[in-house]
C-alpha positions as CSV (number, residue, x, y, z in Angstrom):
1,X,0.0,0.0,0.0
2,X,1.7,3.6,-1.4
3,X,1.6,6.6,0.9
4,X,-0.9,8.5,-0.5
5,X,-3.0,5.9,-0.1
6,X,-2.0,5.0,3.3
7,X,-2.8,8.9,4.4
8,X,-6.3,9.1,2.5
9,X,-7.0,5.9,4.3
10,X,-6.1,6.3,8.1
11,X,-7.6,10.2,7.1
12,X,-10.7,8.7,6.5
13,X,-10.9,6.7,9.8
14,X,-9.8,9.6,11.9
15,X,-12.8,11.7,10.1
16,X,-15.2,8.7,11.2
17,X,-13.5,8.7,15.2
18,X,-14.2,12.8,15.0
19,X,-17.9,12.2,13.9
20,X,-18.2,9.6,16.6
21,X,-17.5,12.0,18.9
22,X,-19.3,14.6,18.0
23,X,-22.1,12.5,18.5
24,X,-20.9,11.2,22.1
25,X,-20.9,15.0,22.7
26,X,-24.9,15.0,21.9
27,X,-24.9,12.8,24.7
28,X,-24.0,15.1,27.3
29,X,-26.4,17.6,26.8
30,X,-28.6,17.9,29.8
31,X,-32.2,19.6,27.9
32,X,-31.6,17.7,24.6
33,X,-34.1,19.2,22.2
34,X,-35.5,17.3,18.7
35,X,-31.9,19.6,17.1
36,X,-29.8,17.5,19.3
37,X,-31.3,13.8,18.7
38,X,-31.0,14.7,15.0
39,X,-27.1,15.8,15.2
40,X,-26.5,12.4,17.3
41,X,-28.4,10.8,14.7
42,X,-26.8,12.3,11.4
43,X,-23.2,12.1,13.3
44,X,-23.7,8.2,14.4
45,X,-24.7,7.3,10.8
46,X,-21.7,9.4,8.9
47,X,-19.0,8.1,11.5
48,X,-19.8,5.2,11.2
49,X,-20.4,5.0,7.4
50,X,-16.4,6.8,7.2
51,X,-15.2,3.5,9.2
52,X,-16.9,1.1,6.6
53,X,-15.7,3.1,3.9
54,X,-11.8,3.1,5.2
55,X,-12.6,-0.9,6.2
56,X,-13.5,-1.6,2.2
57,X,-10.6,0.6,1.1
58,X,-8.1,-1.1,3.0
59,X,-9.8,-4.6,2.5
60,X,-10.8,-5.8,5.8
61,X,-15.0,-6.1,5.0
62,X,-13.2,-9.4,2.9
63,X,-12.0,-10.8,6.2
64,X,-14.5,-9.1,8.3
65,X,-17.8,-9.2,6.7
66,X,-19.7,-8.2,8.9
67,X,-18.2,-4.7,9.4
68,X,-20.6,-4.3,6.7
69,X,-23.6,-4.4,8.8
70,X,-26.5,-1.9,8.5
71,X,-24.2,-0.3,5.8
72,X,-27.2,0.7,3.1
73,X,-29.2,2.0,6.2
74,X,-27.1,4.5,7.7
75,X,-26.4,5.6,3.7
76,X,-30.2,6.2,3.4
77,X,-30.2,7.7,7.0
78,X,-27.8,10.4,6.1
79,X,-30.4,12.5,3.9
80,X,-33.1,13.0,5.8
81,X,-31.4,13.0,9.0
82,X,-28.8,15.6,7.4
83,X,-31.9,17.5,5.7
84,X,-34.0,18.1,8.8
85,X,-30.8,18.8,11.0
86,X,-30.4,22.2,8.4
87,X,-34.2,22.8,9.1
88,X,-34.1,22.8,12.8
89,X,-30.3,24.3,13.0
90,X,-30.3,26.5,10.2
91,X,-33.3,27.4,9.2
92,X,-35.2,27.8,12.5
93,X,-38.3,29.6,11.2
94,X,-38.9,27.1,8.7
95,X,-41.1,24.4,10.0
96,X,-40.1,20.1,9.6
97,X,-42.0,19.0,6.5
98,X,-45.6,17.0,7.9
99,X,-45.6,13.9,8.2
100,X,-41.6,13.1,8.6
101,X,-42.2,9.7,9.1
102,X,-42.5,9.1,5.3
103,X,-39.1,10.7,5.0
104,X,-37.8,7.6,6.6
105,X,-39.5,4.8,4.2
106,X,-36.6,4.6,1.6
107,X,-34.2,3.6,5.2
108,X,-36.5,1.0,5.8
109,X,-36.2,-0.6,2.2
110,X,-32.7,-0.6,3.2
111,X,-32.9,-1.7,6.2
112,X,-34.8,-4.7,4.6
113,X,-31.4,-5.3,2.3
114,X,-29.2,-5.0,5.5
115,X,-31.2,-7.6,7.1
116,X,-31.3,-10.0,3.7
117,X,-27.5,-9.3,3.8
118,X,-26.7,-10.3,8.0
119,X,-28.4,-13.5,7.4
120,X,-26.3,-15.0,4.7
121,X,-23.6,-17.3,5.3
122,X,-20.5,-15.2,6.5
123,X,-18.8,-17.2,3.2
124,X,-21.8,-15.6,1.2
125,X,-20.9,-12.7,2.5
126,X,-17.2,-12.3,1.5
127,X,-18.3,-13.6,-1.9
128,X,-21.4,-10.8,-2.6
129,X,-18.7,-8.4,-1.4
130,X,-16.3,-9.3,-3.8
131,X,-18.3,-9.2,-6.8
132,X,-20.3,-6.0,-5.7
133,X,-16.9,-3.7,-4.7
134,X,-13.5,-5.5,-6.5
135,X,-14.0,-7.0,-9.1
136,X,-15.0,-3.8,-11.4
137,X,-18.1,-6.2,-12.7
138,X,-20.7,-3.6,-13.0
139,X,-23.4,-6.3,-14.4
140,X,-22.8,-8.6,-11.0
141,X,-25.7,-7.2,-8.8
142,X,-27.9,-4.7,-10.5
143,X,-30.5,-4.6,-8.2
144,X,-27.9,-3.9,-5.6
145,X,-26.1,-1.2,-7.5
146,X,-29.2,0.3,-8.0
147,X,-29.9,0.7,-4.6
148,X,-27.0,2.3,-4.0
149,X,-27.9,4.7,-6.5
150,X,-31.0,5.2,-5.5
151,X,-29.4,6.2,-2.5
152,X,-27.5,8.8,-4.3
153,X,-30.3,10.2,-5.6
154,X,-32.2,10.9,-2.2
155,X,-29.3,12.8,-0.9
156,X,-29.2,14.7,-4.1
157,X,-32.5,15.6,-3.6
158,X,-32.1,16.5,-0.1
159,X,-29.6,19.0,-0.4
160,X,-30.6,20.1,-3.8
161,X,-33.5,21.8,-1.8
162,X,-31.7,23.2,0.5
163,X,-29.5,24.8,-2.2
164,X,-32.4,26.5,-3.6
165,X,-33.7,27.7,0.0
166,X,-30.2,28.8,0.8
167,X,-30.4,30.9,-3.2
168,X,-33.4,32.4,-2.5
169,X,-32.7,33.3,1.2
170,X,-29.7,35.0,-0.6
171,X,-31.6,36.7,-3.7
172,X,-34.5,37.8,-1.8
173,X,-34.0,38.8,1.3
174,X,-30.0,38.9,2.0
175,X,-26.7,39.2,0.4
176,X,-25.2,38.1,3.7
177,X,-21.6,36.2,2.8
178,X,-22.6,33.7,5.4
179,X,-25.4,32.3,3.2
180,X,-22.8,31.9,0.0
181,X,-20.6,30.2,2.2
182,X,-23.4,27.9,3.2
183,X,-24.3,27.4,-0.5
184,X,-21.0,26.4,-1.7
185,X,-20.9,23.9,1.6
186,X,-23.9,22.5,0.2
187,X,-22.5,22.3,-3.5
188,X,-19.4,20.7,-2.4
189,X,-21.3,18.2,-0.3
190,X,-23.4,16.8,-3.1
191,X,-20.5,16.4,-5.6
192,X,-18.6,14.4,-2.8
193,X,-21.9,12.3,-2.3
194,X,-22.4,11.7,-6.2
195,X,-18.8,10.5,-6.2
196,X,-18.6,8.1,-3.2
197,X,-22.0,6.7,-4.0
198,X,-21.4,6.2,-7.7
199,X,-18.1,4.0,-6.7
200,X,-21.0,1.5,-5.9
201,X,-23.0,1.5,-8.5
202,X,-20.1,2.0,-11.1
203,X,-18.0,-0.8,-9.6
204,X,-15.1,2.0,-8.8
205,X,-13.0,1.3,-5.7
206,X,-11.4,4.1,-6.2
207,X,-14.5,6.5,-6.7
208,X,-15.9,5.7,-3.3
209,X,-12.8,6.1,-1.6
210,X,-12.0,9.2,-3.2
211,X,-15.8,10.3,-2.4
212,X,-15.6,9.2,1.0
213,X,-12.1,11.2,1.2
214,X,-14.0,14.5,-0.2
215,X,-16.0,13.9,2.4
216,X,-13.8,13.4,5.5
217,X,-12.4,16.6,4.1
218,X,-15.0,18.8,4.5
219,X,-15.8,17.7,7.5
220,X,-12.5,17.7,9.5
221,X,-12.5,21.1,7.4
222,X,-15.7,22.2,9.1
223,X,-14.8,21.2,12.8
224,X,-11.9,23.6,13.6
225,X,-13.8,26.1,11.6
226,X,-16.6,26.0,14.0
227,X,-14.1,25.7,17.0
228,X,-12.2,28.9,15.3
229,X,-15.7,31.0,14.5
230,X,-18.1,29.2,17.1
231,X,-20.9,31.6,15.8
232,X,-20.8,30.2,11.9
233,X,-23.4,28.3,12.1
234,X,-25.2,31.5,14.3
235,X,-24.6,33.9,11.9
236,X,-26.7,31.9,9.3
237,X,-29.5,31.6,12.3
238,X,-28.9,35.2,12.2
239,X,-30.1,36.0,9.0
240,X,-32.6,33.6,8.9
241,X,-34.2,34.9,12.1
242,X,-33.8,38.6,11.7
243,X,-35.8,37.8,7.9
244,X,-38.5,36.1,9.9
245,X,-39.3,38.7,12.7
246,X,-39.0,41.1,9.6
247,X,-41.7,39.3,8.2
248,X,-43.5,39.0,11.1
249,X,-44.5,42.8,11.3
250,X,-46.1,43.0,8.1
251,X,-47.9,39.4,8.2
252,X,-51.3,40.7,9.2
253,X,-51.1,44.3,7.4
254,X,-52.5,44.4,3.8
255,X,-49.3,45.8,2.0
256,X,-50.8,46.0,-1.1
257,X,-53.6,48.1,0.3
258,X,-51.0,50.2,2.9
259,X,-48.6,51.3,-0.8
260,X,-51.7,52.6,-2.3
261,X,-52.6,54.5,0.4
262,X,-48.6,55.8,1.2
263,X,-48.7,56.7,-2.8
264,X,-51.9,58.8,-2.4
265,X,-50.6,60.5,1.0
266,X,-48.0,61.9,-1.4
267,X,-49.8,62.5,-4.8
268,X,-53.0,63.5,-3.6
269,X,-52.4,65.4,-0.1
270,X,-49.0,65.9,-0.8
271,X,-47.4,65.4,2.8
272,X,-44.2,65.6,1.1
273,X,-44.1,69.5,1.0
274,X,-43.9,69.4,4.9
275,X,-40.5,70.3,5.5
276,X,-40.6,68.7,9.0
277,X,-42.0,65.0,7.7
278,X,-41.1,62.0,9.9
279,X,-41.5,58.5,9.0
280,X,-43.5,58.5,12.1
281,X,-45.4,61.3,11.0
282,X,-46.5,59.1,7.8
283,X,-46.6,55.9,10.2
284,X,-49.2,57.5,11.9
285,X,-50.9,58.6,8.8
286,X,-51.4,55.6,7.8
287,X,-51.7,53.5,10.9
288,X,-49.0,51.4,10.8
289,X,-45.7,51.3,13.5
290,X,-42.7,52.9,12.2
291,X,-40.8,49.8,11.9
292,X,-44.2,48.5,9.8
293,X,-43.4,51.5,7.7
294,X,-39.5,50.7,6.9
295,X,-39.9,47.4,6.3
296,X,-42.6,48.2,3.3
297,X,-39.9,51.0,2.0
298,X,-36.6,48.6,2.3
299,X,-38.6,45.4,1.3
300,X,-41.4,46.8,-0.9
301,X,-40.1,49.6,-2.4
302,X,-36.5,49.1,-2.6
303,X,-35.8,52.6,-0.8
304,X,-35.6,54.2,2.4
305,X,-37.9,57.2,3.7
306,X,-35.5,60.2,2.9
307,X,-35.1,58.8,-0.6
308,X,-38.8,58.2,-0.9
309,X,-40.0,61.6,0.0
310,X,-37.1,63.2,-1.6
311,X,-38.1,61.6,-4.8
312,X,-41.8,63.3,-4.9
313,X,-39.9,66.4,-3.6
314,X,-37.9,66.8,-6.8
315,X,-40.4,65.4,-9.1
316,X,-42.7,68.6,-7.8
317,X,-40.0,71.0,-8.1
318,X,-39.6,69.8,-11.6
319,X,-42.9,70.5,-12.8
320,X,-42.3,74.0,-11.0
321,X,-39.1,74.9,-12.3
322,X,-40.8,74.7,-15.7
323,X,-44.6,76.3,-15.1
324,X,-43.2,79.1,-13.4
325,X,-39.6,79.9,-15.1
326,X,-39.3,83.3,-13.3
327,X,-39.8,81.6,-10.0
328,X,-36.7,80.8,-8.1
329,X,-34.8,78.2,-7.4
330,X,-34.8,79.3,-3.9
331,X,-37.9,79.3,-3.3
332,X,-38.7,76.2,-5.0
333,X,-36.7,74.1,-2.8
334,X,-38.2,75.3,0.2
335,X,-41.6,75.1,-1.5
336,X,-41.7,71.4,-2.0
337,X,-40.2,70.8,1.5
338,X,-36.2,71.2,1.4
339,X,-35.1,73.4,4.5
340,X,-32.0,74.0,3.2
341,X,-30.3,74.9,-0.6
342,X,-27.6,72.3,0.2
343,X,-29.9,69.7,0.5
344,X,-31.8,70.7,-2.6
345,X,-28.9,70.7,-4.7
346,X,-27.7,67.7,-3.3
347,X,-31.2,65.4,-4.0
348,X,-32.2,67.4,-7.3
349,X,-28.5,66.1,-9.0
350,X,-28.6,63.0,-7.7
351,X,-32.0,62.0,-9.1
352,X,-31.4,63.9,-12.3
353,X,-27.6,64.1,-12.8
354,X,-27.6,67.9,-13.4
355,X,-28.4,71.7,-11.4
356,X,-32.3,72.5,-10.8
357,X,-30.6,75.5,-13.4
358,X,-28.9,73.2,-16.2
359,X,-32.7,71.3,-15.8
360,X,-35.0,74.1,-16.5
361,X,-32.3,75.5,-19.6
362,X,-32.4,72.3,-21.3
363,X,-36.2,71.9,-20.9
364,X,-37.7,75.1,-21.2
């Protein structure tokens, strides 16, 4: 046995030990909530699948059989268990999907395998696992293989969904670097899976080794990263929770309803000519709270209540500039609510890229 494969072995067993205690760990936590059960759960399942991964690459199932035990289990185990872990950890204002228990139906098709395979002869055994893993036969066990595929396609699935939450989360509400970070975890994770899984179905020694290897990677990767920035995972709760109570303060309002009526507060009674506007002077016009308010500007509308009001402000003195071309500039601003030139100047050539002067010259 060379080096390299010597390392990327004994690397994959020490990954497996870490997971195993990480989920020892779960143990010791006195008010162990549905979160912790998961982890112990999705821990037990990947150390242990890392061990039967380094015991196949290194040959020892051949003399050991049943090392493989419960194998294709713990495989179908890892999705769900991994999938709800992200809900309850990550994404704590999402709800579990109903009915979980039919996430768990594919394990117990597997389980059913795992049984079929402990009660063969232990001679079977080594035989079935010689034709399935060394022998690079991929028309020796189909039905196998395509378990083990099958397999590959639930975790795909799994995290595939989570990808998507994780791009939306990002699109819609946040451009936190946390969540891109969390993404490319995700991304990583699959292509690992698709490789260690398709060293079964392919016949490829070297495939799932190399898979499980990715694997062990990224998670000895992860561990002194969380050890190093113990609030990684917390800044991801972060922005997940601060998006929820953000939602929360609009759930019951009819938004729709509450624009139309802050667009008519400006077109039609014209509030914006008040110099001494608050955004809790327009809250209360429209009897919403002030955060209410902000979050329909920032979420809705894409702007912030200066820049909202300013807007109408320069559209009126627009309209002015031009009906009344002696009029001045002056008292324009102060007209359609500025209480200073500076801060006329300032909003008028930012929304129009030129003077309240150059304007009315190029348009009269």
């Amino acid at each position: 046995m060379g080096t390299l494969e010597t390392v990327t072995n004994n690397f994959i067993f020490f990954s497996g030990g870490v997971s195993l205690l990480v989920c020892i760990s779960e143990l010791w936590v006195r008010k162990r909530r549905m979160e912790n059960y998961l982890s112990l759960g999705l821990f037990f399942c990947f150390g242990t699948l890392m061990f039967q991964i380094g015991f196949i690459a290194t040959g020892a199932v051949l003399e050991s059989p049943q090392l493989m035990y419960l194998h294709m289990t713990f495989l179908y185990l890892v999705g769900p268990f991994g999938y709800f872990c992200y809900f309850l950890i990550v994404l704590p204002y999402d709800t579990l999907p109903a009915r979980k228990i039919i996430y768990l139906l594919p394990a117990v098709i597997a389980l059913l395998f795992d049984v079929y395979y402990i009660l063969m002869p232990a001679e079977s055994q080594v035989r079935f696992l010689q034709e399935l893993l060394y022998t690079g036969e991929r028309s020796r066990h189909i039905w196998v293989r395509v378990l083990y595929a099958l397999a590959g396609i639930q975790i795909f699935v799994y995290l595939g969904i989570l990808v998507i939450r994780f791009i939306m989360l990002w699109i819609k509400e946040s451009h936190a670097a946390i969540i891109i970070i969390s993404i490319c975890f995700l991304i990583y994770t699959i292509v690992a899976s698709m490789l260690e899984v398709s060293g079964y179905s392919l016949a490829s020694l070297a495939q799932l080794k190399w898979g499980g290897f990715l694997m062990a990677f990224i998670f000895i990767f992860s561990f002194p990263v969380s050890q190093r920035y113990p609030r990684f995972l917390q800044l991801i709760m972060d922005e997940a929770e601060k998006k929820s109570r953000a939602r929360s303060l609009i759930g019951n309002l009819d938004v729709d309803r509450t624009i139309i009526r802050l667009k008519e507060c400006m077109t039609e009674k014209k509030l914006f000519m008040n110099e001494d506007l608050t955004l809790k002077d327009l809250a209360g016009e429209l009897s919403v709270t002030v955060h209410q308010l902000s979050q329909i500007l920032n979420e809705r509308l894409a702007t912030n209540f200066n820049n909202f009001v300013n807007r109408y402000r320069i559209n009126e003195s627009k309209m002015i500039l031009l009906d009344e071309p002696d009029r001045s500039v002056l008292s324009i601003a102060y007209a359609v609510g500025f209480n200073t030139k500076s801060s006329f100047y300032s909003a008028f050539s930012r929304f129009t890229g030129m003077t309240p002067q150059d304007y009315r010259r190029e348009n009269l």
